[in-house]
C-alpha positions in Angstrom: 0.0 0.0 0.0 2.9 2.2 0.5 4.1 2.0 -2.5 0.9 2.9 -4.0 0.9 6.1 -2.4 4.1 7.0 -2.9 3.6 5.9 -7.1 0.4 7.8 -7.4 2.7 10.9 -5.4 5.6 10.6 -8.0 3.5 10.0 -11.2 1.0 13.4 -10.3 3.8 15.3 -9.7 6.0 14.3 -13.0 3.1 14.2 -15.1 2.1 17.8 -13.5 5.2 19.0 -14.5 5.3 17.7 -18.0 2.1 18.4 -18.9 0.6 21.3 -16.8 3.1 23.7 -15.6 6.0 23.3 -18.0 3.3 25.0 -21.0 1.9 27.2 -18.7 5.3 28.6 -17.9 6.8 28.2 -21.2 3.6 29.7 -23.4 1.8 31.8 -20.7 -2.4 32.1 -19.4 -3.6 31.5 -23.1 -1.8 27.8 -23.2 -5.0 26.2 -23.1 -7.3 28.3 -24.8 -8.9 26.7 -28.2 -9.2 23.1 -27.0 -9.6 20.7 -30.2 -11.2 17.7 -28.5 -9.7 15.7 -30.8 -6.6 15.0 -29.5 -8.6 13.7 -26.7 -8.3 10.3 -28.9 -4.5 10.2 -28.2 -4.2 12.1 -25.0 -6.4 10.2 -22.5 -4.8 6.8 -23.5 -1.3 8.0 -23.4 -2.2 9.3 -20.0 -4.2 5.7 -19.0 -1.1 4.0 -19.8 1.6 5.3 -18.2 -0.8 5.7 -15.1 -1.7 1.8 -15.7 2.2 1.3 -16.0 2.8 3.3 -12.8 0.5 1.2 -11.1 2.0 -2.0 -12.0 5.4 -1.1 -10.3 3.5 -0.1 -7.5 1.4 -3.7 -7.3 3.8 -5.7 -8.6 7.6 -4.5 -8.0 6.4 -2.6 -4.7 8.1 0.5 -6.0 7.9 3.6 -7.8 8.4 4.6 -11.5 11.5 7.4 -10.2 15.0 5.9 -10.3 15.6 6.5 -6.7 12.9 4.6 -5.6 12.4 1.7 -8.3 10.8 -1.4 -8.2 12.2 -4.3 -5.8 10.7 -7.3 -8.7 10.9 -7.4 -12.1 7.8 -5.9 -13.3 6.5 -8.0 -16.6 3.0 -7.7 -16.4 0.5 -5.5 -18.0 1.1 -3.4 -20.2 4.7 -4.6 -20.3 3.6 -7.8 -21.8 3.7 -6.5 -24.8 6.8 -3.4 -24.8 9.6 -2.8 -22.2 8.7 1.0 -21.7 5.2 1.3 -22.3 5.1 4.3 -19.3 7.2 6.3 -21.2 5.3 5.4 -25.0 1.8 6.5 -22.6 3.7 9.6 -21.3 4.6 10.1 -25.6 1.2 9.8 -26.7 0.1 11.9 -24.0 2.4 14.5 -25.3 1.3 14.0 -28.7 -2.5 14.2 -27.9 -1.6 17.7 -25.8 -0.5 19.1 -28.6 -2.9 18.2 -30.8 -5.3 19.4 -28.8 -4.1 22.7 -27.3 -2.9 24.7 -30.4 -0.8 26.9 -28.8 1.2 24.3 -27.1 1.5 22.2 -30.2 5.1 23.5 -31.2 6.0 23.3 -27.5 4.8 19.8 -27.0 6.3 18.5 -29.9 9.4 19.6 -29.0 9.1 17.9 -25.6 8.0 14.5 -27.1 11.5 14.7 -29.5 13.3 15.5 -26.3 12.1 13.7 -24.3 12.6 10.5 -26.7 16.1 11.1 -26.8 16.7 11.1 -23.6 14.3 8.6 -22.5 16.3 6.6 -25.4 19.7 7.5 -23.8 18.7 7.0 -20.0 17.3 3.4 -20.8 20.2 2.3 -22.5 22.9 4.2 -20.4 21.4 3.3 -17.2 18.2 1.8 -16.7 18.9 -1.8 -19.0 22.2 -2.4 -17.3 20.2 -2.0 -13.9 18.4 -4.2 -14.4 20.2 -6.7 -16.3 22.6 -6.3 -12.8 19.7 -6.6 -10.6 17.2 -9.4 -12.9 19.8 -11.3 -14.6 18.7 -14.0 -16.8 14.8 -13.2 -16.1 15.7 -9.6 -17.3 17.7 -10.9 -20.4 15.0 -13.4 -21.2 12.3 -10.3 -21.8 14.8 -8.5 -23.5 14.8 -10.9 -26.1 11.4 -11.5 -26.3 10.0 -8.1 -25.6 11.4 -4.7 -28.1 12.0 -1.4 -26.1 9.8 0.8 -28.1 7.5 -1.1 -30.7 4.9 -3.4 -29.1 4.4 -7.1 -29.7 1.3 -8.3 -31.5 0.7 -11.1 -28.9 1.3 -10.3 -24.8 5.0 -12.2 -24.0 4.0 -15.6 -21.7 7.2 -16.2 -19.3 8.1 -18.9 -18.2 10.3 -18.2 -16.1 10.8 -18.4 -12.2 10.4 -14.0 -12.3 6.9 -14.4 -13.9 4.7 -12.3 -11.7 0.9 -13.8 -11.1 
């Protein structure tokens, strides 16, 4: 339970950040005016999936999505049955659907989904994939090669390994 609270702490205040006061700050009072409810289609799933990832460290690793407080098991499950960072492809689409459907954030908001890529893109493979292969192991390894880092699977991966998580 404690983990929960401290995920659904961590995962308001980064998504706050990202997608509330950064454009506020960086485009000013009018940053939401014009709403085009259309990029409702991309943003409230991108948002549903990185909170549904979030959750799964929470309930299953009994930990949190921020490095300094990560998940204690190998979380497999959900969402990441089918890609190995499916929070940061929900926290994409959310950025996507943002700026699709605030028009005077879309420049702004593209600009942080091609940053924020990149550096998602350099922190995995820097830091967070050697973690946990140090950490998993063979478990780890064994998703790896059945699960890509940024395009989903067709079908969810089935381990069958001792890590799999009920």
């Amino acid at each position: 339970m404690f983990a929960l609270i401290r995920t659904v702490i961590i995962a308001t205040f980064f998504l706050s950040l990202w997608l509330w006061f950064l454009p506020r700050w960086a485009v000013g009072n009018n940053a939401y005016a014009d709403a085009r409810l259309a990029g409702l289609i991309l943003f409230i799933p991108g948002l549903l999936l990185a909170g549904w990832c979030a959750l799964e460290f929470a309930w299953r690793g009994f930990g949190t999505p921020a490095p300094f407080d990560p998940p204690r098991r190998l979380v497999i499950s959900g969402p990441y049955r089918f890609v190995r960072n499916p929070m940061y492809v929900g926290a994409g689409i959310a950025f996507l659907g943002e700026a699709i459907t605030f028009p005077h954030l879309t420049t702004l908001m593209l600009a942080v989904f091609v940053v924020t890529w990149i550096a998602s893109t350099v922190f995995i493979v820097v830091y967070e994939e050697p973690t946990l292969r140090r950490l998993f192991g063979d478990d780890y390894a064994n998703y790896c090669r059945h699960v890509r880092r940024w395009l989903p699977r067709l079908t969810p991966f089935d381990n069958q390994t001792k890590a799999a998580v009920p």
